[in-house]
C-alpha positions as CSV (number, residue, x, y, z in Angstrom):
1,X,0.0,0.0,0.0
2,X,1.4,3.4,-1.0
3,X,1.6,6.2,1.2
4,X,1.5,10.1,0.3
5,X,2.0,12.7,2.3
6,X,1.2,16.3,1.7
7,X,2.0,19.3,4.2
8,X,1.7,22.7,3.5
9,X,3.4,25.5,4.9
10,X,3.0,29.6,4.7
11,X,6.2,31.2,5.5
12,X,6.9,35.1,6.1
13,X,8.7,36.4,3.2
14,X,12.1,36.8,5.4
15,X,11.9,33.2,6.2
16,X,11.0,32.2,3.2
17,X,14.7,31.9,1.8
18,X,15.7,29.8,4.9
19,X,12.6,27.5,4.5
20,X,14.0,26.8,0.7
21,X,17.5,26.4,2.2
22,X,16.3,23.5,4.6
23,X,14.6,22.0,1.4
24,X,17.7,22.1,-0.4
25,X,19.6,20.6,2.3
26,X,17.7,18.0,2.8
27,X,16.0,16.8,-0.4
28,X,18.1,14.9,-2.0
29,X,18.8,12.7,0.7
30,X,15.4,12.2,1.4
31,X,14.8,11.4,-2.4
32,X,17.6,8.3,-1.7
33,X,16.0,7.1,0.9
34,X,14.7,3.7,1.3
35,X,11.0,3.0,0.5
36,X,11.1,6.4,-1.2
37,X,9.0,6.7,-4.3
38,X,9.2,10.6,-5.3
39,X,9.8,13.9,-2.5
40,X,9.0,17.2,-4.1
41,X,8.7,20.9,-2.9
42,X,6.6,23.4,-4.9
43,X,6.0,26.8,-3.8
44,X,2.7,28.7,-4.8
45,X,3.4,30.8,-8.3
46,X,1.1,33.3,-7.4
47,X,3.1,35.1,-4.2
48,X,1.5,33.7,-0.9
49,X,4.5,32.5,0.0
50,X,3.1,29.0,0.8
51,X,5.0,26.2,0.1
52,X,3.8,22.1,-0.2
53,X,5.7,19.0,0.6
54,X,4.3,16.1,-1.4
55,X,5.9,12.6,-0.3
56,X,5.8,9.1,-1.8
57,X,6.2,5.8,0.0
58,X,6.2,2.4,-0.6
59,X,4.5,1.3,2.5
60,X,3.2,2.8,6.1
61,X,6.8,1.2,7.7
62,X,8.7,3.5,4.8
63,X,7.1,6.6,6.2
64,X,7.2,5.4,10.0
65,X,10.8,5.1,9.2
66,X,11.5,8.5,7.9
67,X,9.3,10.2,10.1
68,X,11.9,8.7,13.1
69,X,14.5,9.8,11.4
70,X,17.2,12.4,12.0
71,X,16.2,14.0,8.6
72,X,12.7,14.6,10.0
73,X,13.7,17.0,12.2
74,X,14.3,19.2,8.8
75,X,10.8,19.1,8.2
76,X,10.2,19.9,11.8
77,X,12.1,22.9,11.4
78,X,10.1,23.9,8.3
79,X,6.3,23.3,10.1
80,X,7.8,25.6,12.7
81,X,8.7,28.3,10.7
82,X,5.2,28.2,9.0
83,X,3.1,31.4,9.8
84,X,-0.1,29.8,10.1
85,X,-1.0,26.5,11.3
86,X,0.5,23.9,8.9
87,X,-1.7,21.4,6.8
88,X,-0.4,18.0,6.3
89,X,-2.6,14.8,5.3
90,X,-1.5,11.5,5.2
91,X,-2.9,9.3,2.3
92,X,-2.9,5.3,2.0
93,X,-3.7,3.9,-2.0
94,X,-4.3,0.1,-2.5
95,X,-4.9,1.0,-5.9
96,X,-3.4,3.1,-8.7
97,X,-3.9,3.9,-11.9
98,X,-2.6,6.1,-14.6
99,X,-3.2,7.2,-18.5
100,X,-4.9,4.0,-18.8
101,X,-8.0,4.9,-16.7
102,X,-8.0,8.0,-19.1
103,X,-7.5,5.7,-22.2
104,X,-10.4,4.1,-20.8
105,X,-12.7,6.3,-20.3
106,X,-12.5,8.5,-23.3
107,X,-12.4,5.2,-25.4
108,X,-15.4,4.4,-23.6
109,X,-17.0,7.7,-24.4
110,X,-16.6,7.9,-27.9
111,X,-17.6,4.2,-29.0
């Protein structure tokens, strides 16, 4: 079962540069890491200085794992720098799919 994580932060725009520092720091490594399917960090293009964590794992133990971690504390640092109160959501899939539920569908629609 995969696990996602998605936490988003809003930073002030002076600690907005040391919020993308800890992200550099630390994303790469995490990337590595085992059980760890994708790790990005996007910021909002339109200026509210919020910034979201998205995070794929293999499995709940991956993420246990990780959030035990001495790299955790990064993103401990990060929630505490947030302005507002952070949102993060944890999200288990049995099931995925991809283009193919789209080739699917629109097949289905024009037949």
């Amino acid at each position: 079962m995969m696990i996602q994580t998605v936490l988003k932060i809003v930073v002030s725009p002076e600690t907005r540069a040391e919020a993308l520092e800890i992200i550099d720091s630390i994303i790469e490594r995490i990337r590595v890491s085992s059980g760890c399917i994708s790790y990005g960090a996007y910021h909002d293009v339109l200026g509210e200085n919020s910034i979201m964590i998205i995070e794929q794992w293999q499995s709940r133990a991956d993420l246990d794992r990780f959030i035990c971690s001495d790299e955790y504390r990064y993103i401990l640092a990060l929630i505490e720098l947030s302005n507002k109160s952070p949102e993060i959501h944890f999200h288990e899939f049995s099931k995925i799919g991809g283009m193919e539920i789209i080739e699917k569908l629109r097949t289905t629609m024009t037949t």
